[in-house]
C-alpha positions, 0 to 999 in steps of 0.5 A: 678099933684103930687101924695099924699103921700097915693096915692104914699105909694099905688103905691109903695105897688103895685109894692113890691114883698114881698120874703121870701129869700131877703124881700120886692123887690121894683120894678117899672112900665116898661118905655115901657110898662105901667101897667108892674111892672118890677123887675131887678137885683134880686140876687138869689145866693151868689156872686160867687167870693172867695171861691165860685168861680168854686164852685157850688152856694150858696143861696142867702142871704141879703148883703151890695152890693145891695141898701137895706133899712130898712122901719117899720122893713121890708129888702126892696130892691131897684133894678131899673138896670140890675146889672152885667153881667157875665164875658165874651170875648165881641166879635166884628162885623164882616164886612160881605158882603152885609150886611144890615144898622141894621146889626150891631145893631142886632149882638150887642143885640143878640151876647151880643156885649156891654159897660155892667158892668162885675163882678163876682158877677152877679148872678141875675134875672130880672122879669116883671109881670102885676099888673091886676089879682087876680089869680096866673099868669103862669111863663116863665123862660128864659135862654139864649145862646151864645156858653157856653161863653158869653150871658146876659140878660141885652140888648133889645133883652131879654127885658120881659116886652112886653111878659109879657103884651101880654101874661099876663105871669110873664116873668123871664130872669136869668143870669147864668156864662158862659165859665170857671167861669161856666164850669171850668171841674176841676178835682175832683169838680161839673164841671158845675156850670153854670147848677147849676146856673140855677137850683138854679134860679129855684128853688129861683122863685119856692120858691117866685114867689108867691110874684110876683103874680105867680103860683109856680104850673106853671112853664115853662123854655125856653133857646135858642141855648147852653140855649136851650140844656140846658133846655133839659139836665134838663129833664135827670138830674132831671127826678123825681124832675123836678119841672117845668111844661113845657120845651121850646127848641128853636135851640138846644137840648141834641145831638146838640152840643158836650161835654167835657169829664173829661179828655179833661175838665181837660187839659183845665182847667190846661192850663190856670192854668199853664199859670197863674203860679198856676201849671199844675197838683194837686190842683190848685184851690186855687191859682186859687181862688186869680187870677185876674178874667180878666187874667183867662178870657183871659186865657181861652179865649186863649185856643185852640181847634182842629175844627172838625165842620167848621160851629160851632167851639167848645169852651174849656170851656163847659159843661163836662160829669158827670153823674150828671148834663150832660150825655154822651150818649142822644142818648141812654138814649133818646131811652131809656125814662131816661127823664121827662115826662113833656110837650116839645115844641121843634124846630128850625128856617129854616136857622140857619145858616144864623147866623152861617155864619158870624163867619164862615167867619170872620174865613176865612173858606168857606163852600159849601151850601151842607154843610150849608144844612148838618149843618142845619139838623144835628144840629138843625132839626134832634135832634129835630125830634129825641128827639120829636120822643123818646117823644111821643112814651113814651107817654109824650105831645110834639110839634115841630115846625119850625119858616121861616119868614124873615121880612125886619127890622131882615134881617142880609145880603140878604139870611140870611132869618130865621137864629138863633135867630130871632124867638125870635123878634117874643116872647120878640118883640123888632125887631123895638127897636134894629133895629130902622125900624117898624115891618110889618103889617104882622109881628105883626100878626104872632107876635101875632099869635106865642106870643099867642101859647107860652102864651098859652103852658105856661099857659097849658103845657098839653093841651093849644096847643092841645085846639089851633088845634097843633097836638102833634109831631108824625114823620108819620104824618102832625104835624111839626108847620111851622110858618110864611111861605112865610112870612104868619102870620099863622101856618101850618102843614107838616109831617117829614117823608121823613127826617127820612133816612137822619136824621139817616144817619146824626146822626149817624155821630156825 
């Protein structure tokens, strides 16, 4: 039976955002998820591209790129697609041994392995929030990962509309540039402008996501791995205008992972801009500006760097230190408290290397399970006990937790167990949608369990874990979340103490 016209003129209203910074956003009901109005492609930025391009972001206003109708007067926009990723060197599957049948549909939704469409232009956001409350709904920003060199927002593994209907969260993932369209380190210039997309995004859904059914008030933003340290950068840049509620670190904070200095940011820069013919010193940006953007990602991409850690090769293009957005020494301003004294909740899975091992060996290196141990602690576990630690001596609410559940249908190869990323199936639950093998009875209860956890911190940065029976983070005693354990669908709690000698001796060497 066809809907009437008014009947079909009511939908359509239901599903309009209206935006004081693009007009009317038409979106859609979520194929997958019934009573979810999905928004996708939503521009929050100028298309960084001429002038723009390295440049720091612009605000968004209407053009021509997008589909827009004028209806009564009123800017509609209809965005039913993911648009553009950003530009990025697409990586390839690795031949790994032992591995599983869903092995490499997995690597391709998490490492951004794909067909997408590649531009510039790219510098949107998509939402999904359910259309059944009155009330202002809680808003979760995601950023995600990929080495400061690749990732999107337009595959399963990210897919918002599951969260947004469990939780009854509004669910927002944005695209941000990455390797040298998003951190150039040219001399002279903002070196980061992949920070400053972020930043921008947040402030856009701060701006409209009212017109979404959303509580500017509160705001909520997560990033996972280079995401992840992202997000806590965000809490020593903007310690006194943080604007968001709460911060969400999964597998990464501020001291995981090196930074460029201005010096080695520039070498890199005026590497590929010599081997582009714009010169290897002055102002080459504006011949930079008239390359073909394919030919300065391969360039780029050629860059090399001397490896001083075999488990994670740094890229050249990456965040560089100014003082502004990054800082050289977190380890110093975290002792320090030169950080928001927002709600964290902050930590890592139990065997993050068991995704790190693939590139490792497709690299030909080899390294010991000494090692992979070291790494583990050394990047994920120890920062976060760190930075968790600084926290909650400043009296600001922290949580800290470690997901370990290894479920049959996100197994990569056989001892992989919970390795980077995959906690994440636990959030968005799409493990059955990228694998094709249904999720355990078991699963979807921890599923449910972690999703209800998430909800409720971002419902109630303060005290919404707190009322759930989560102790806040306190290095001497039993507050350490450890999620799925032995495959449980539950939560427990241990104590951190006796890492703390092995925490310090490893930190000390980074």
């Amino acid at each position: 039976m066809r809907l009437t016209w008014l009947a079909f003129a009511a939908v359509a209203v239901a599903r309009q955002a209206h935006v004081g910074s693009n007009g009317i956003i038409q979106g859609h009901e979520a194929s997958k998820n019934p009573g979810v109005t999905e928004w996708l492609g939503v521009p929050y930025a100028q298309p960084p591209v001429d002038q723009l391009r390295f440049a720091p972001p612009q605000p968004y206003t209407p053009r021509g790129e997008v589909s827009i109708i004028w209806v009564d007067a009123f800017l509609i926009l209809q965005l039913t697609e993911m648009y553009r990723d950003c530009m990025y060197s697409v990586s390839k599957l690795v031949d790994y041994p032992d591995k599983t049948p869903q092995f490499g549909s997995i690597f391709e939704a998490f490492a951004a392995i794909n067909n997408n469409t590649q531009s510039e232009d790219c510098l949107t956001l998509n939402v999904w929030s359910k259309q059944d409350s009155k009330q202002p709904k809680p808003v979760y920003i995601h950023f995600y990962g990929g080495r400061w060199t690749s990732g999107t927002t337009n595959t399963p593994f990210y897919y918002g509309g599951g969260f947004a209907d469990a939780e009854d969260v509004i669910v927002v993932t944005v695209n941000s540039r990455m390797n040298i369209f998003g951190f150039p380190g040219l001399p002279g210039h903002p070196p980061n402008p992949g920070l400053l997309d972020q930043r921008l995004a947040v402030e856009w859904v701060k701006k409209n996501i009212h017109g979404f059914g959303g509580d500017p008030n509160r705001v909520t933003i997560s990033g996972q791995s280079c995401g992840s340290a992202a997000v806590d950068y965000w809490a020593y840049a903007y310690q006194s205008e943080p604007l968001v509620a709460g911060l969400i670190s999964h597998s990464g904070t501020a001291i995981s992972f090196p930074t460029n200095n201005r010096t080695t940011a520039a070498e890199h820069w005026y590497t590929v801009s010599d081997q582009l013919g714009c010169g290897s010193s002055g102002d080459v940006l504006p011949c930079m500006r008239k390359q073909n953007a394919s030919a300065i990602l391969a360039a780029a991409s050629a860059v090399k760097v001397p490896t001083t850690n075999p488990a994670r090769k740094a890229p050249a293009f990456q965040p560089t230190v100014d003082d502004v957005t990054v800082f050289e020494n977190y380890t110093l301003l975290s002792q320090q408290g030169k950080f928001a004294r927002i709600p964290y909740l902050v930590g890592h899975n139990a065997n993050e290397a068991g995704f790190y091992k693939i590139a490792t060996y497709a690299q030909g290196s080899t390294l010991t399970d000494e090692q992979w141990d070291d790494f583990n602690m050394q990047t994920f576990f120890c920062p976060s006990n760190f930075e968790a630690a600084h926290r909650s001596r400043r009296h600001t609410p922290v949580w800290r937790f470690q997901y370990n559940a290894d479920w049959d249908n996100t197994r990569l190869y056989p001892t992989s167990g919970a390795y980077h990323g995959v906690e994440f199936n636990m959030i968005f639950g799409e493990s059955a949608e990228v694998t094709g093998i249904a999720e355990s009875d078991t699963q979807r209860q921890l599923q449910e369990e972690m999703r209800s956890a998430w909800g409720t911190f971002i419902a109630d940065p303060q005290n919404g874990l707190r009322a759930m029976g989560w102790p806040s983070y306190n290095p001497e005693a039993l507050t350490l979340a450890e999620i799925g354990l032995d495959n449980h669908p539950g939560v427990s709690f241990v104590s951190t103490k006796n890492s703390s000698q092995r925490c310090a001796a490893l930190l000390a060497q980074i």
